[in-house]
C-alpha positions in Angstrom: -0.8 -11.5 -66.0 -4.7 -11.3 -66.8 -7.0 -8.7 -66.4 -9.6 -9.2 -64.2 -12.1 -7.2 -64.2 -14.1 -3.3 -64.3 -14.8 -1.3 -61.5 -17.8 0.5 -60.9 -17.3 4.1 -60.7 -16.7 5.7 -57.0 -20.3 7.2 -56.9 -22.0 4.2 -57.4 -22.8 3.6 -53.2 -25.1 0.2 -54.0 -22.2 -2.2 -53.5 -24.8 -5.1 -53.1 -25.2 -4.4 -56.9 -21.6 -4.4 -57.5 -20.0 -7.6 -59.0 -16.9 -8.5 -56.3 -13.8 -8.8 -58.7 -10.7 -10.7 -57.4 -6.8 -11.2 -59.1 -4.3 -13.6 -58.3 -1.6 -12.2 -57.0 2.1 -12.8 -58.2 2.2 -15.9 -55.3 -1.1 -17.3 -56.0 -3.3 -14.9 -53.5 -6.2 -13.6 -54.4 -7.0 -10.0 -53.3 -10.1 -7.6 -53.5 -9.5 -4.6 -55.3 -12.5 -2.6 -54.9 -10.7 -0.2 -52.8 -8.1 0.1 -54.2 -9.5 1.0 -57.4 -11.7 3.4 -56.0 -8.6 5.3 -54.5 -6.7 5.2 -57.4 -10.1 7.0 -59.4 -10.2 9.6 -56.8 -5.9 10.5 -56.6 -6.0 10.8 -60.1 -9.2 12.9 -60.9 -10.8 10.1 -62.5 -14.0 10.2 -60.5 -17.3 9.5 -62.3 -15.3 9.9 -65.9 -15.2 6.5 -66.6 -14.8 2.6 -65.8 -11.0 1.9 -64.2 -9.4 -1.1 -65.3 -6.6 -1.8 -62.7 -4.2 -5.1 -63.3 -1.7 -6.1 -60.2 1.5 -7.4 -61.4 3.7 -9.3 -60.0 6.9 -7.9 -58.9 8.2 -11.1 -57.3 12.1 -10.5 -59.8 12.0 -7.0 -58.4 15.6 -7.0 -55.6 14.7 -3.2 -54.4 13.4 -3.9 -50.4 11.0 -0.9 -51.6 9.1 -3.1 -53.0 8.1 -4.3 -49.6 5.7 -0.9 -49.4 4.3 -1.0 -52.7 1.7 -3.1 -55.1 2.7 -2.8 -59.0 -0.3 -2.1 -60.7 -1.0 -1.5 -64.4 -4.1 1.1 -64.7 -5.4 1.8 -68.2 -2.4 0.3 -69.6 0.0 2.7 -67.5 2.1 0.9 -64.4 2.1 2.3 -61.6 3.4 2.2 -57.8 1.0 1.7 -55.0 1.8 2.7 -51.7 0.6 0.0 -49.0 -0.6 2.7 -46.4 -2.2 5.7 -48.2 -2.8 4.1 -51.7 -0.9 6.8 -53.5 -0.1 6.0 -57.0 3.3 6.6 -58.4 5.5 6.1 -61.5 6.4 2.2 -61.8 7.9 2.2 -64.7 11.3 0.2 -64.7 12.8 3.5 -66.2 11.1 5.4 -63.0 14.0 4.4 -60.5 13.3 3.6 -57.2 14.2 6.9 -55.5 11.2 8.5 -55.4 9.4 5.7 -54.1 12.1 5.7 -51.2 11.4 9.1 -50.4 7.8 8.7 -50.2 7.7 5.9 -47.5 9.9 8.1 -45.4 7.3 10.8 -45.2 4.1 8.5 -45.6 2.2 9.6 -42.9 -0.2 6.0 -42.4 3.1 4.6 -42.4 4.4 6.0 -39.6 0.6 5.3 -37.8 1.5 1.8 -38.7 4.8 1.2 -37.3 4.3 3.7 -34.2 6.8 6.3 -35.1 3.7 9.0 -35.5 2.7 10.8 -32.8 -0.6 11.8 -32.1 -2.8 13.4 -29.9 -4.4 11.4 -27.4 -5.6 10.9 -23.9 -3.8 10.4 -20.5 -4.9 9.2 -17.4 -3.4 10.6 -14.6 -3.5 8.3 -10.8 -6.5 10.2 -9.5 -8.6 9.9 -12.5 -7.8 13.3 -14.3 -7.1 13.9 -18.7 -4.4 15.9 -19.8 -3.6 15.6 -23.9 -0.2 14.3 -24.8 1.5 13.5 -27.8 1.1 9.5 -28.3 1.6 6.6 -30.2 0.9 2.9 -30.6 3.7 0.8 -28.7 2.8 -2.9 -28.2 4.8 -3.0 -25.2 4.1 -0.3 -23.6 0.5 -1.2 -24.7 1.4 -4.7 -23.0 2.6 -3.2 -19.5 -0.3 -0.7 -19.2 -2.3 -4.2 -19.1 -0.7 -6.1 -16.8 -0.8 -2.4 -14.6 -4.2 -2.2 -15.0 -4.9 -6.3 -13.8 -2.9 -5.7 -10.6 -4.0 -2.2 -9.7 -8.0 -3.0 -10.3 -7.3 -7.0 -9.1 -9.0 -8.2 -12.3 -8.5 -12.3 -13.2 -5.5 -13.0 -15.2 -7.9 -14.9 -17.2 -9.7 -11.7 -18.8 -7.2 -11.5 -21.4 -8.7 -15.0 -22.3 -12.4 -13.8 -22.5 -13.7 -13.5 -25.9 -15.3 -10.3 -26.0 -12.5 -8.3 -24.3 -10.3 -9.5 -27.1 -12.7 -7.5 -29.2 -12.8 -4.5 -27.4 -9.3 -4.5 -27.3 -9.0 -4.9 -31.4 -12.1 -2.1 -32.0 -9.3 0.5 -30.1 -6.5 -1.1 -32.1 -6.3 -3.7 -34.4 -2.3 -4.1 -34.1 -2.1 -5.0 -30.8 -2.5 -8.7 -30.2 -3.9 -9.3 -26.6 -1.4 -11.4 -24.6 -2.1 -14.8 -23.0 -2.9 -15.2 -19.7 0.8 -16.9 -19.0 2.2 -14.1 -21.0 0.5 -11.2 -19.1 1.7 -13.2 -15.8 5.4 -12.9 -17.0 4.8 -9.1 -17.6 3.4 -8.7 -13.7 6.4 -10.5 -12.2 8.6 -8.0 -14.9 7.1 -5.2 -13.2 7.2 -6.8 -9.9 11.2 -7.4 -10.5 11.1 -3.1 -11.8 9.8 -2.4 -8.7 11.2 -4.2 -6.2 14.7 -3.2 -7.2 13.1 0.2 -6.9 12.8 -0.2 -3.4 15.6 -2.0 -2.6 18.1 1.3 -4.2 16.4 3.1 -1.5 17.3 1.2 1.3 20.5 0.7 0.2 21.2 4.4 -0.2 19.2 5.0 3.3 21.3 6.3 6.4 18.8 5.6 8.7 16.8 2.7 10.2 14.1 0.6 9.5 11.4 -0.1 11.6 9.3 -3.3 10.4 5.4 -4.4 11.5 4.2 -7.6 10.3 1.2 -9.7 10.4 -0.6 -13.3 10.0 -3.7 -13.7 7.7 -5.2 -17.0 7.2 -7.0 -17.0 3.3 -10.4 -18.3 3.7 -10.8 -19.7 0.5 -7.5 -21.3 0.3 -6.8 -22.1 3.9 -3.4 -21.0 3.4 -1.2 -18.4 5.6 0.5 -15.4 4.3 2.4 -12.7 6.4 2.3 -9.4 5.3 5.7 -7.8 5.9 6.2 -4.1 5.6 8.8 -1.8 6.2 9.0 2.0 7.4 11.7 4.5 8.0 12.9 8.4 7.4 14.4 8.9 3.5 17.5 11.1 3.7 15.0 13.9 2.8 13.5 13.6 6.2 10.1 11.9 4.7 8.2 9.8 6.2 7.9 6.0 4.2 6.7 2.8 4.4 6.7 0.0 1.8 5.2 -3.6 1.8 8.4 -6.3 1.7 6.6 -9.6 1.4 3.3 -11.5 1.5 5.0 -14.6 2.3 3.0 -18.1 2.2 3.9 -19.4 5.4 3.1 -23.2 5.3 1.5 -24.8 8.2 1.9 -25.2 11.2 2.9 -21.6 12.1 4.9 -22.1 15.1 7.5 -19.3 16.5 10.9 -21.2 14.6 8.8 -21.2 11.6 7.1 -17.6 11.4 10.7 -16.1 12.3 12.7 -18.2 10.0 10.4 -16.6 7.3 10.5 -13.1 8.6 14.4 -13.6 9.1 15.0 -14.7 5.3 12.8 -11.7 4.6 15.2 -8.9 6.4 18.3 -10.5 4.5 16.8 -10.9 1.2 16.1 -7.3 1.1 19.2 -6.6 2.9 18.2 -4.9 5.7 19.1 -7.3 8.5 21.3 -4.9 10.1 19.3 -2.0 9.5 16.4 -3.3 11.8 15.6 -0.8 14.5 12.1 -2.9 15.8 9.5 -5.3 15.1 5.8 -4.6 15.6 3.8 -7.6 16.3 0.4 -8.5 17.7 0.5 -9.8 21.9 0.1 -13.6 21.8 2.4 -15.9 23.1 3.7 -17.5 19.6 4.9 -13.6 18.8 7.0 -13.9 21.9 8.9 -16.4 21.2 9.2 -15.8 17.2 11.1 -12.3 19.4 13.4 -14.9 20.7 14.0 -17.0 17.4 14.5 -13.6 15.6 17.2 -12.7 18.3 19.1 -15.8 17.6 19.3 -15.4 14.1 20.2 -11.9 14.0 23.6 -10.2 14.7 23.0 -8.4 18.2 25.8 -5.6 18.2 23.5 -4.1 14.4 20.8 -3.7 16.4 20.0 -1.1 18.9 20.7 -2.0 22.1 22.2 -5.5 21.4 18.3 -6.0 20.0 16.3 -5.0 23.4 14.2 -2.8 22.0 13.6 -4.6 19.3 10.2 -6.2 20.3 7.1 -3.5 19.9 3.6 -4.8 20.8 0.6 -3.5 19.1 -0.8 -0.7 21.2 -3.7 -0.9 19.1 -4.3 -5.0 20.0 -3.5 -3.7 23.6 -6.4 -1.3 23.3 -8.6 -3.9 21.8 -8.2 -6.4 24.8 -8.3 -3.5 27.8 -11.5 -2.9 26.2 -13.0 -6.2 26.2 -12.2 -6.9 29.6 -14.3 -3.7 30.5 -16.6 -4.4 28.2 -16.9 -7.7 29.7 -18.3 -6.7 33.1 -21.4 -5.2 31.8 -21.5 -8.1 29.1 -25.4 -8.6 30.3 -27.1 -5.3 29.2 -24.8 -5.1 26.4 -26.0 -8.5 25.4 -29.5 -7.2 25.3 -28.4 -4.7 23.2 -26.9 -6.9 20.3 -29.9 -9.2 20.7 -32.5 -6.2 19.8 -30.4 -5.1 17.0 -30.2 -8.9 15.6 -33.9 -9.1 16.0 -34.8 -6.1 14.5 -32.3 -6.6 12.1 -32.9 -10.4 10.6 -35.5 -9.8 7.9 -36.4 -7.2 5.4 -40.3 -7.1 7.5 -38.5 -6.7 10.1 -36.3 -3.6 9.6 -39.1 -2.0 7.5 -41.5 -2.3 10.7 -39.0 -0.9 12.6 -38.1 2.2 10.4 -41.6 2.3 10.0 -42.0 2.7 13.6 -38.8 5.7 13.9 -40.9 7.3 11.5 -44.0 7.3 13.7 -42.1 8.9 16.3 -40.7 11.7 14.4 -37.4 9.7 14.7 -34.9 11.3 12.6 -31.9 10.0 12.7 -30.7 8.2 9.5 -28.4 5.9 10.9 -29.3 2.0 10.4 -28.9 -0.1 13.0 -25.1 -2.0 12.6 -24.4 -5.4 14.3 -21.0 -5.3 16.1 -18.4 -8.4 16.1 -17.6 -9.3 19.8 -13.7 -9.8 19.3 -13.7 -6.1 18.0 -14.2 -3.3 20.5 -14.6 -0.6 18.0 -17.9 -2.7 16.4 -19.4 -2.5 19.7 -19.0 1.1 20.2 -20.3 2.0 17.2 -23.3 -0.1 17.7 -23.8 1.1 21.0 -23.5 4.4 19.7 -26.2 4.2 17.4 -28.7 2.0 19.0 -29.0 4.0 22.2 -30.7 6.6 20.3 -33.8 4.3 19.4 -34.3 3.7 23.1 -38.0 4.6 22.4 -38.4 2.9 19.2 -37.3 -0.3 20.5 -39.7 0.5 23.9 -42.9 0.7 21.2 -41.7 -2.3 19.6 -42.1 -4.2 22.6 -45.6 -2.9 22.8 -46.3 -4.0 19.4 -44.2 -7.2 19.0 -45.2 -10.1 21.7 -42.4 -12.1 20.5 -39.4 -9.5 21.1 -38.3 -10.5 24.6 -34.7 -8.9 24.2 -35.8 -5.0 25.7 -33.0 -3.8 28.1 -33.7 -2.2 31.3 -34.1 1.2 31.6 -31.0 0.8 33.8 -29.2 -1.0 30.9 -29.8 1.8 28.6 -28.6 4.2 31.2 -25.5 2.3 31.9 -25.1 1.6 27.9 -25.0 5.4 27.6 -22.7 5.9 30.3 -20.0 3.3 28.9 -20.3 4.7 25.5 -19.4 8.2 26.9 -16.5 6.4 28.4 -15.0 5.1 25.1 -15.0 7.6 23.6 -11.5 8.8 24.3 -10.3 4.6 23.6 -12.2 5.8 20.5 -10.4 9.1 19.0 -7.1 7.1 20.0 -8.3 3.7 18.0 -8.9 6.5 15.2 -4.7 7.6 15.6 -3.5 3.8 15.8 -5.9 3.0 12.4 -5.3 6.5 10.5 -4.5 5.0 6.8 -1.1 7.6 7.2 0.3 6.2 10.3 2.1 9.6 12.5 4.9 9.9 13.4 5.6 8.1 17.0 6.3 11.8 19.6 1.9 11.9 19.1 1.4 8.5 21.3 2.5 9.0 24.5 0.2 11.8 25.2 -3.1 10.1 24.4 -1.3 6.7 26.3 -1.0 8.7 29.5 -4.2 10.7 28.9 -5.7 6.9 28.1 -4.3 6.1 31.8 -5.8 9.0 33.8 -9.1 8.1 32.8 -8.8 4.9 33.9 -7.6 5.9 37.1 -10.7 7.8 37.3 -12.7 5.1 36.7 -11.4 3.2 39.4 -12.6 5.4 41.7 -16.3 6.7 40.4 -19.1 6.4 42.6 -20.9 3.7 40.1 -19.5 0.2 41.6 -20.1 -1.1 37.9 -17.9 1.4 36.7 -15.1 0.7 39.4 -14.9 -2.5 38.6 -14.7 -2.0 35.0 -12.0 0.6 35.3 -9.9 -1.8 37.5 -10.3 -4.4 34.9 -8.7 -1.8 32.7 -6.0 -0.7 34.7 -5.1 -4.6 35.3 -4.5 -4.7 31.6 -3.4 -1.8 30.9 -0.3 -2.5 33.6 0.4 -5.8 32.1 1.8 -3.9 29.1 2.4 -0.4 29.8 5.9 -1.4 30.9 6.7 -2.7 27.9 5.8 0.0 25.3 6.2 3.6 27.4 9.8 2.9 26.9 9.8 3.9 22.9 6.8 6.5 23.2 8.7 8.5 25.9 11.3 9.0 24.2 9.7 9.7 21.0 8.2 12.3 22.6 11.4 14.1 24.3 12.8 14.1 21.0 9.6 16.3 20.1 11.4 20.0 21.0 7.7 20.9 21.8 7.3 18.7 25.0 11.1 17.3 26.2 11.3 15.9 29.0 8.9 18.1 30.6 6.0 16.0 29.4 7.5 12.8 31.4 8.2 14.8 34.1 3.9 16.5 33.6 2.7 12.8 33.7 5.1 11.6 36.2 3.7 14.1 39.1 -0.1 13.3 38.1 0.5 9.4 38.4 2.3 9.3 41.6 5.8 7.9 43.4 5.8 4.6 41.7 5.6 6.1 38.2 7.9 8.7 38.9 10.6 6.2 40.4 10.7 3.6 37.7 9.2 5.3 34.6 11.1 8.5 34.7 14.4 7.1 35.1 14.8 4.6 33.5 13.1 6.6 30.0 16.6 9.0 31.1 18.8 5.8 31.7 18.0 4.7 28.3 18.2 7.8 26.6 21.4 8.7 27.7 22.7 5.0 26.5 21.5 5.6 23.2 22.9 8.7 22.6 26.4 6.9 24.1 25.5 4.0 21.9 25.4 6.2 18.7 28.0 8.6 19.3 30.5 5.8 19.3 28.9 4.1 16.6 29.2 7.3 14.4 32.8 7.8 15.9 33.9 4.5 14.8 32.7 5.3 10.9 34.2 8.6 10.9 37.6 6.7 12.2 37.0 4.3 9.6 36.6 6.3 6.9 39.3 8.5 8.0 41.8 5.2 7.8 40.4 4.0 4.8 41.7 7.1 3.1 44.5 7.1 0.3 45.8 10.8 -0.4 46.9 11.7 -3.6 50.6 12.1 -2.9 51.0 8.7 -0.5 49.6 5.4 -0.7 48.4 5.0 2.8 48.4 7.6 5.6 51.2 8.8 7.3 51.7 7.6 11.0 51.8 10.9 12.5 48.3 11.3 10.3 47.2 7.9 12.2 48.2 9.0 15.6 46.6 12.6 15.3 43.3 10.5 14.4 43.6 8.5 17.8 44.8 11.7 19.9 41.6 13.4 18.3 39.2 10.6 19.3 40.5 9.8 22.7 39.9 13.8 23.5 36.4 13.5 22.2 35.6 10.7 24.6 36.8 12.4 27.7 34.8 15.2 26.7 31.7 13.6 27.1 32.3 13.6 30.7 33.7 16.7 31.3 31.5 19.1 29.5 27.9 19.2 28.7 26.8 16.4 26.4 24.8 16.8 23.1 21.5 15.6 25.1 21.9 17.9 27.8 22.6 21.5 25.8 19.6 20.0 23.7 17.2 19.4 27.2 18.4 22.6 28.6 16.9 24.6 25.6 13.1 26.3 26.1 10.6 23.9 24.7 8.7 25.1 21.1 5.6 26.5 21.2 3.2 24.0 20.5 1.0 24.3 17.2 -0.7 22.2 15.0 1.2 23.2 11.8 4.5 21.8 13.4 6.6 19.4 11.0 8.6 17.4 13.4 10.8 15.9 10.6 11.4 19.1 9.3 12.9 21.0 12.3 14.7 17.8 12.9 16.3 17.9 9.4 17.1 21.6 10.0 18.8 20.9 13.3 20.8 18.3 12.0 24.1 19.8 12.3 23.6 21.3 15.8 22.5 17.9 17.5 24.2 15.1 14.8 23.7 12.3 17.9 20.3 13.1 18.6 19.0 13.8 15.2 20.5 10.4 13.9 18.2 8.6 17.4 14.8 10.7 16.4 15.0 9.7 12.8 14.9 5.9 13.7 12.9 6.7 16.7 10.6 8.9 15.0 9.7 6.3 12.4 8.8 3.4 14.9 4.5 2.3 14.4 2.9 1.5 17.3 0.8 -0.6 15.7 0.7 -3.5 12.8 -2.1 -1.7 11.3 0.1 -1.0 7.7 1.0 -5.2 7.3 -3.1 -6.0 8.3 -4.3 -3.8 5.3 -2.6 -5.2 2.8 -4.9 -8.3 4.1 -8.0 -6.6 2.7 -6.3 -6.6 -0.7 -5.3 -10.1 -0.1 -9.0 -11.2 -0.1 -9.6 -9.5 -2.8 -7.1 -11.0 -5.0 -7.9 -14.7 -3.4 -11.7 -14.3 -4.5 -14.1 -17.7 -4.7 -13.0 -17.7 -8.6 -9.1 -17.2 -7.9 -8.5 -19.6 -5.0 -6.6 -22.0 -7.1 -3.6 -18.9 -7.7 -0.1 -19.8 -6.7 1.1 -18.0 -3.4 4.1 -16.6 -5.8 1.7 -14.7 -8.0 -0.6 -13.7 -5.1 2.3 -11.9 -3.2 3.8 -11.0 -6.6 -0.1 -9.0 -7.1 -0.1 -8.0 -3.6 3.2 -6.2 -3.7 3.4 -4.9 -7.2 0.2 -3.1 -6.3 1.5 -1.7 -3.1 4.6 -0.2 -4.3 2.6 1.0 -7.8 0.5 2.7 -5.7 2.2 5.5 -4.7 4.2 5.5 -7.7 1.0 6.4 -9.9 0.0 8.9 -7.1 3.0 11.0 -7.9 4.8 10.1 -5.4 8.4 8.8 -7.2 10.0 8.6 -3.9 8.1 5.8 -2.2 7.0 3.1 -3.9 4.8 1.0 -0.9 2.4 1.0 1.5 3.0 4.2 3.0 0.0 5.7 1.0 -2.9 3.0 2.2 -5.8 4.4 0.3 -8.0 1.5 -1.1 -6.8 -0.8 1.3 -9.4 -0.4 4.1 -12.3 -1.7 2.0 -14.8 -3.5 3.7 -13.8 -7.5 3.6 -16.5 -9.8 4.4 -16.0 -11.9 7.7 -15.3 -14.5 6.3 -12.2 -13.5 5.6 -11.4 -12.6 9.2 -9.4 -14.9 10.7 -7.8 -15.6 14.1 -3.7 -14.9 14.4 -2.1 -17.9 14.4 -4.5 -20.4 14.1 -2.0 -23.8 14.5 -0.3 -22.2 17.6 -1.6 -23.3 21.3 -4.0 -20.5 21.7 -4.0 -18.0 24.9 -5.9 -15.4 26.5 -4.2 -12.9 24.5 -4.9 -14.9 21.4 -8.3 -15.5 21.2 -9.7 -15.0 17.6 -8.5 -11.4 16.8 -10.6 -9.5 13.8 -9.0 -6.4 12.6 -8.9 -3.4 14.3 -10.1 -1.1 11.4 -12.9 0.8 11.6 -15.3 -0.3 8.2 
């Protein structure tokens, strides 16, 4: 043991001056105790009374684990006890004990900073951005998870935890916690990912009702690989509506209809829900038809509604897009004009200034900029109709001023331009419903369908030829696949107690005989086998659970018990044809007021108990999208994640990213309930073209199928 050296006193600030004095520790170290010895001046009134002479000792024979906390010291020929954390000096002496030491590291108070069990006050972040002030404290795996949170939510690179200069942010806030590597901070994703899904899967499993599904194909740009987006929706047992993302499958190529069902099949039993399936929304090409076949084949029939023929839903909001394009198509030539002004105008910076410049001149003063549209996207045309028709006279001068612009529509181009736009707008407001980032519940279509279809019919016979033959290019479409998807809206909508059947029967009478001999009754003919279908259904569990019953006092039922159960059932079955049935006491009831405040779900919750059948039907009915809309969003996230700089991800982590951040989603919004995609925000931001692919892009390619964009306004 040597002494090393003096100290200067603690007002001496000119450190530079200062010789730097070191001692060996007892196993060989060599430590700085210039701090030290300026705490031990000021704890012990020593300040500016003197030079310090401070010895460390070594206390390698001493067996008390206390010693773990503390530095020995000898200070002007006195020992003392150091603590590690606050520097407090205490008796060292052998004859000292340990016991006081002991009790100080139990109320240190750096300690407990150290080691986390110190709360303090501190910040938290709630989802939408807000600070409250909670008690805190350091947890390096808590710390850890907030990370790998923060990577998926905010889609930052795995490799940030890498970068040099975000390790030293992260050990300026706190120099305990070691930043993860990237592989580490990978395992902690699929960790949450695992958290979550099992989440998810506790709800379905505890669900009584059924599960509607939508999915999607989305080719990756910048990894040419497919993925379908899978997501789920059905009514919780609180009568709430929900929706959560299942997969973002790699689906290798080629993506033929044995392949894309296989997938989508695995899907529905990994999660279980195989017999919970009430339909499938998918986009109209002829692949999607036949993956409704494959998906048939692999499925049990009898757990599905209907042995399964309802099963198959077609987009109405695909169905939209192509009755619109072949309207659009028949005044293709002025529109043409159209586009080409606004790419003209449009193509350089001199350009568009010259052409503001030009607005301005005459007293123009509108502030929307002229938007280019995509031809396989209706919507894109509409609103670039909508805004260039207004700059009619700006585009006129132009032509005065500008030799070279040869793209001027006709006066009758810009008339009949103005006319169609009027006309789309009611496709329009309904495009709006399909594409609403909270999809409604499925009673609202069938109204703006038929609505849809009496406009059409008007068309068809308006005095404008142009207009005739666009509205019977319409109603050719619109035919091809009406029959197919009334079936489901109508009787969404008699399930609504504010429209019945009344509303069939409204829209039956406007569209003549042929509507009102095949629609009507066959929308009754399968109503009436559903409710049939389900009463026996809940008949048969009720029996079941009735048999499975063992009494306290016997070990199985008694037969007279048994035979009473049969009696009871066979009386319930011949009832259903003697008196009025459930559906008919519930048709036979005034309709609702209508309002807009009306919560569907919530009268149907409440009337539970008076029409079990029918309630049971509307809450899988009820929960049925009409359009894929929920599985194409989560393809905007999916370009974000498979960036230029992140192509080279593995499809495991890019639909473990994809998913975790769907069901965190509404988890960090408050919602504990639903964990998915039910809550879309963030997921209809803008994604270059690039990224928008045409469905099924191995498949033989149809009229149906030509390259489809999303059909999402920006």
């Amino acid at each position: 043991m040597s002494t090393e050296g003096v100290q200067p006193t603690p007002q001496d600030n000119d450190n530079s001056a200062n010789p730097v004095l070191s001692a060996p520790t007892g196993n060989g170290t060599v430590t700085n105790p210039t701090s030290q010895a300026a705490t031990t001046n000021e704890q012990n009134g020593n300040a500016g009374n003197g030079n310090v002479v401070e010895e460390i000792l070594d206390v390698g024979k001493l067996k008390s684990v206390v010693w773990l906390h503390y530095t020995k010291v000898r200070i002007n020929g006195i020992v003392k006890a150091k603590c590690n954390y606050c520097k407090k000096q205490l008796g060292g002496e052998s004859n000292n004990g340990t016991t006081h030491l002991k009790n100080h590291t139990k109320i240190c108070v750096q300690k407990k900073i150290r080691d986390g069990s110190q709360k303090i006050l501190g910040p938290h972040y709630l989802a939408k951005g807000n600070q409250d002030l909670v008690a805190t404290s350091f947890n390096s795996d808590f710390s850890k998870r907030e990370l790998a949170i923060a990577i998926t939510m905010h889609e930052y690179p795995l490799s940030m935890v890498d970068h040099l200069y975000f390790k030293r942010f992260v050990c300026s806030l706190q120099p305990l916690f070691t930043v993860p590597s990237r592989n580490t901070i990978k395992k902690e994703v699929f960790k949450i990912y695992d958290i979550e899904r099992a989440k998810i899967q506790s709800l379905f499993d505890i669900n009584r009702g059924r599960i509607a599904i939508t999915t999607d194909l989305w080719t990756a740009t910048n990894q040419k690989k497919g993925y379908m987006a899978v997501t789920a929706h059905y009514i919780d047992n609180s009568w709430v509506l929900r929706s959560h993302m299942l997969r973002f499958a790699y689906v290798p190529a080629p993506h033929t209809a044995e392949r894309l069902g296989t997938v989508l099949v695995n899907c529905l039993l990994d999660w279980n829900v195989d017999s919970k399936v009430s339909t499938i929304t998918l986009d109209n090409c002829s692949t999607n038809d036949s993956m409704i076949r494959v998906i048939q084949s692999k499925l049990v029939l009898p757990d599905l509604i209907s042995d399964g023929a309802l099963i198959h839903m077609r987009c109405a909001a695909h169905i939209l897009n192509l009755i619109v394009k072949d309207g659009l198509d028949v005044v293709k030539e002025g529109i043409d004009n159209i586009r080409s002004s606004v790419v003209y105008w449009s193509a350089t910076p001199k350009r568009l200034e010259f052409f503001l410049e030009t607005a301005k001149q005459l007293k123009f003063t509108s502030e929307k900029r002229l938007v280019m549209d995509c031809p396989t996207r209706w919507n894109s045309t509409f609103k670039m109709l909508s805004v260039a028709i207004p700059y009619k006279e700006v585009f006129t001068r132009l032509k005065q001023r500008d030799a070279q612009y040869n793209f001027l529509p006709s006066n009758e181009q810009w008339q009949f331009a103005a006319l169609v736009c009027e006309k789309l707008k009611v496709f329009s407001s309904i495009s709006d419903l399909f594409s609403g980032s909270k999809y409604p519940t499925t009673n609202l279509f069938f109204p703006r369908i038929c609505e849809l279809k009496l406009k059409i019919h008007e068309w068809c016979v308006d005095t404008n030829e142009v207009i005739q033959k666009m509205g019977y290019s319409m109603l050719e479409k619109f035919s091809k696949y009406w029959d197919e998807i009334h079936k489901v809206l109508a009787i969404a909508v008699i399930l609504d107690p504010r429209y019945k059947l009344e509303i069939v029967e409204y829209y039956a009478e406007k569209f003549g005989v042929e509507f009102d001999g095949y629609c009507l009754e066959s929308v009754k003919d399968i109503l009436s086998d559903l409710v049939l279908e389900y009463q026996s259904k809940m008949n048969e569990e009720r029996n079941l659970n009735v048999s499975g019953y063992v009494g306290v006092e016997s070990s199985a039922p008694s037969t007279t018990d048994l035979d009473f159960d049969r009696f009871v059932s066979q009386r319930k079955r011949a009832r259903v044809t003697s008196v009025h049935t459930e559906l008919d006491s519930y048709l036979n009831e005034e309709i609702l007021p209508r309002s807009a405040e009306f919560d569907i779900l919530m009268w149907w919750k409440h009337n539970g108990p008076k029409y079990p059948t029918l309630q049971a039907i509307a809450r899988d009915v009820l929960a049925v999208p009409v359009t894929s809309v929920a599985s194409e969003c989560a393809f905007s996230s999916g370009g974000r994640v498979l960036d230029p700089h992140r192509s080279r991800l593995h499809h495991a982590t890019v639909e473990t990213l994809v998913c975790t951040r769907s069901w965190l989603q509404a988890e960090l919004a408050g919602d504990d309930a639903a964990t998915g995609a039910g809550v879309l925000e963030g997921c209809f931001s803008p994604t270059s073209e690039a990224n928008l692919v045409q469905l099924q892009p191995d498949a033989e390619t149809t009229e149906e199928q030509a390259p489809r964009f999303k059909l999402l306004e920006d």
